[in-house]
C-alpha positions as CSV (number, residue, x, y, z in Angstrom):
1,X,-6.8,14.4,-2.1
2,X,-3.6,15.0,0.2
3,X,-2.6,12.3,2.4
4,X,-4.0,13.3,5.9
5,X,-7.4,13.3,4.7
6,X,-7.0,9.3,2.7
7,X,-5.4,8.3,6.2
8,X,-7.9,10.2,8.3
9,X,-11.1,8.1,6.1
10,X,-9.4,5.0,6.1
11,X,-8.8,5.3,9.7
12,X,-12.6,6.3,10.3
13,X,-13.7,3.3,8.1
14,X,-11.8,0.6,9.8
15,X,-12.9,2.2,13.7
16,X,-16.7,1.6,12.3
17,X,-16.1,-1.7,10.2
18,X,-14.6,-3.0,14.3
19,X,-17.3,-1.1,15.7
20,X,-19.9,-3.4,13.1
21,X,-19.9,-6.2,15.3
22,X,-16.2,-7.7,14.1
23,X,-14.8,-8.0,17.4
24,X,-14.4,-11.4,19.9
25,X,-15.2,-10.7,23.7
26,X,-11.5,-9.7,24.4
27,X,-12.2,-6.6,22.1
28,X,-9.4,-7.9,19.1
29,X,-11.0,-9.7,16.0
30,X,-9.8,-12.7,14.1
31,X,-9.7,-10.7,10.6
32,X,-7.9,-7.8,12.4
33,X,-5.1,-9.8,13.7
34,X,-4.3,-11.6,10.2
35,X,-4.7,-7.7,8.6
36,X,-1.6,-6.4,11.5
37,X,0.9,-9.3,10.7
38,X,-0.6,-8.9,6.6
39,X,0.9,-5.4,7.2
40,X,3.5,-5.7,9.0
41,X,2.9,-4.2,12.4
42,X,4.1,-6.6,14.6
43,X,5.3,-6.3,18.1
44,X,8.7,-5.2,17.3
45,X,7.8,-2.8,15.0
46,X,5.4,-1.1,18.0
47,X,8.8,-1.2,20.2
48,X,10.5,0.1,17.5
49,X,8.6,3.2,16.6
50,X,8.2,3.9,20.7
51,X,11.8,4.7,20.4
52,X,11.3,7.6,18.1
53,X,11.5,11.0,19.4
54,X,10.6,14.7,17.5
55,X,14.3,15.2,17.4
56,X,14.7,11.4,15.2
57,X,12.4,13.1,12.9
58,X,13.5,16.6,12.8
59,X,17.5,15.2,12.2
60,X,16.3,12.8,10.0
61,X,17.8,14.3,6.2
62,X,15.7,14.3,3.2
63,X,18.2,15.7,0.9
64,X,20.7,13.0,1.6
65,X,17.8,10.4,0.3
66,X,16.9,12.5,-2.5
67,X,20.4,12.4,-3.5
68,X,21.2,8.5,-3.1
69,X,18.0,8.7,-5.6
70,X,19.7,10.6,-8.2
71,X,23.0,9.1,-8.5
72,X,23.7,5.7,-10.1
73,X,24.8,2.5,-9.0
74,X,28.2,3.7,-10.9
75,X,28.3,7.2,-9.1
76,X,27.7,9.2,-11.4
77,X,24.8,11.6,-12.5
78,X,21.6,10.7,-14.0
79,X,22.8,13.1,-17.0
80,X,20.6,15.8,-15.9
81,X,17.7,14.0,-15.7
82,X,15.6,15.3,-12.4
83,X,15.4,12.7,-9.4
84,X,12.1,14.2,-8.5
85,X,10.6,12.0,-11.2
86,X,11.5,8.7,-9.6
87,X,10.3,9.5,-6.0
88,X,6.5,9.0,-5.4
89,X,5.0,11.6,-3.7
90,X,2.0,9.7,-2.3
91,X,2.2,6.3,-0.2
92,X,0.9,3.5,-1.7
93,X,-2.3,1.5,-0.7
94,X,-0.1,-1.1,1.3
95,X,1.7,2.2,2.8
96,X,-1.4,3.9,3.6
97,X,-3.2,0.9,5.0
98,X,-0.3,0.3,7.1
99,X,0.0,3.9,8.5
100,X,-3.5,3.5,9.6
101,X,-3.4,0.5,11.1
102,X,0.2,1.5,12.8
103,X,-1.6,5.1,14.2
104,X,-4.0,3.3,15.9
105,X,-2.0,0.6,17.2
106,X,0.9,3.1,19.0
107,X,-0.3,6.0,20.8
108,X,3.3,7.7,20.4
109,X,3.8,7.7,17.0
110,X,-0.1,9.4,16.3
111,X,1.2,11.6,19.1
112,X,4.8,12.5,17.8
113,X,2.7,13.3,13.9
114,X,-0.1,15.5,15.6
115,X,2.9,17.4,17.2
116,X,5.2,17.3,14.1
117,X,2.4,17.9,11.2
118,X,2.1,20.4,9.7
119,X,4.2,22.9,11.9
120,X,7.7,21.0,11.3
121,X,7.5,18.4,8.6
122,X,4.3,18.0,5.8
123,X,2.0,15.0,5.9
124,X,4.3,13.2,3.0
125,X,7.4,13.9,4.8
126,X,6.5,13.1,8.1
127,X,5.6,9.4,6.2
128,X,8.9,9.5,3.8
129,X,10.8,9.5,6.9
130,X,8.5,7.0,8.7
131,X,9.3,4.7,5.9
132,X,12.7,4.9,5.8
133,X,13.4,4.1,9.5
134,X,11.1,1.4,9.4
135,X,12.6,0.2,6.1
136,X,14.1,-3.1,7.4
137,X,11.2,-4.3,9.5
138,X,8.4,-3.6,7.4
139,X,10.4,-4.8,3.8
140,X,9.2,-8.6,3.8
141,X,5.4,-7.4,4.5
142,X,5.2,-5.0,1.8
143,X,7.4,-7.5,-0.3
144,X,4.7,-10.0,-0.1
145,X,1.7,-7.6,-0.1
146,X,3.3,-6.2,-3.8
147,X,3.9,-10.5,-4.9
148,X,0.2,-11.0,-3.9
149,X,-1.4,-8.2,-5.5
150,X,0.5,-9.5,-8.6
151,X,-0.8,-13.0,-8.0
152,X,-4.0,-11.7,-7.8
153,X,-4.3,-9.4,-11.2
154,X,-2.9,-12.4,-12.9
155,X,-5.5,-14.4,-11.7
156,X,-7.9,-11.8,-12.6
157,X,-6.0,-11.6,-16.7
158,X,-6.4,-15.7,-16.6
159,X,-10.0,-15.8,-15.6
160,X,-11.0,-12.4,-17.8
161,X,-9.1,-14.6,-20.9
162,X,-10.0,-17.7,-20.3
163,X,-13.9,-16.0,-20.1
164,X,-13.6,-14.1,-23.0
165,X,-12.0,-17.1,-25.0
166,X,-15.1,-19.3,-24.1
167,X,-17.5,-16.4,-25.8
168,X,-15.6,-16.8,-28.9
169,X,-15.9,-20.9,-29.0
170,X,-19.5,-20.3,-28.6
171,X,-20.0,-17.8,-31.6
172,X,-17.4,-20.5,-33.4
173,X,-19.7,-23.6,-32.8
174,X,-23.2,-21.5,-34.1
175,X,-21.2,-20.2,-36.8
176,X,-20.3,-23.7,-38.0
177,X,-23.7,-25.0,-37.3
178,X,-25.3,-22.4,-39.2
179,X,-22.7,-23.1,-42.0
180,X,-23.6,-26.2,-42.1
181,X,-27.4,-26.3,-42.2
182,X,-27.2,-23.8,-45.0
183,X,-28.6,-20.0,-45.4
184,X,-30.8,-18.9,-43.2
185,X,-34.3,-18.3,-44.8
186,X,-36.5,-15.7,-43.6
């Protein structure tokens, strides 16, 4: 599934999860507001991207990124080995959640990517560059989205261990019993 389509559904499942009855009588909902500063689209972010023009992302060069990608923090090459490897081609859930949200919070930018995609940059583009000049206001949002998905799965290990570990004192304790009382007869 390419990346227009994923943002196209998530965008059409969050207009008719507002549309359910979520919203207060000024029209915003208390859930939505916590998910925009969750994801990091904040006022100055909106002022931000109204600054961008088609000409910031047709100047805007890929290859120069590609390249910081494939040389080391020593300068020199990663012996051959391709850099294509290390860049993700799709956004991640935090990325894509954000990119929907963002679209339907700032008229411009949806406008500026209907113009630009696909007839000057492709859908992944057109978000790789996105990314990068958003890069220093978004970084503590997706920073703390990755430290609280981690928080959660570790959560989920403990309470799928400590679960798991109860089963086995269970069997333990019959086990013992039925040690202890001797063969069963039949």
């Amino acid at each position: 599934m390419n990346i227009a389509s994923r943002i196209r559904r998530s965008f059409l499942r969050e207009k008719k999860e507002s549309s359910d009855g979520n919203s207060l009588k000024n029209g915003s909902s208390v859930k939505e507001e916590g998910k925009d500063e969750i994801l990091g689209v904040t006022d100055e972010l909106i002022d931000h991207v109204r600054s961008f023009t088609i000409d910031t992302f047709k100047n805007f060069s890929l290859e120069d990124e590609e390249e910081e990608v494939s040389v080391n923090p020593l300068g020199d090459e990663d012996n051959g080995m391709s850099s294509s490897a290390n860049v993700k081609k799709d956004l991640s859930d935090w990325q894509e959640k954000h990119a929907v949200l963002v679209l339907s919070k700032s008229k411009e930018l949806s406008q500026l990517r209907f113009k630009l995609c696909p007839r000057v940059l492709k859908e992944h583009q057109f978000w790789r560059i996105y990314f990068q000049l958003v890069r220093k206001i978004v970084a503590k949002y997706e920073v703390l989205a990755i430290q609280q998905a981690q928080i959660r799965r570790m959560a989920m290990e403990d309470s799928k261990t400590s679960e798991s570990k109860g089963v086995y004192e269970v069997e333990m304790s019959e086990t013992k019993q039925r040690l202890s009382t001797g063969p069963a007869t039949p």
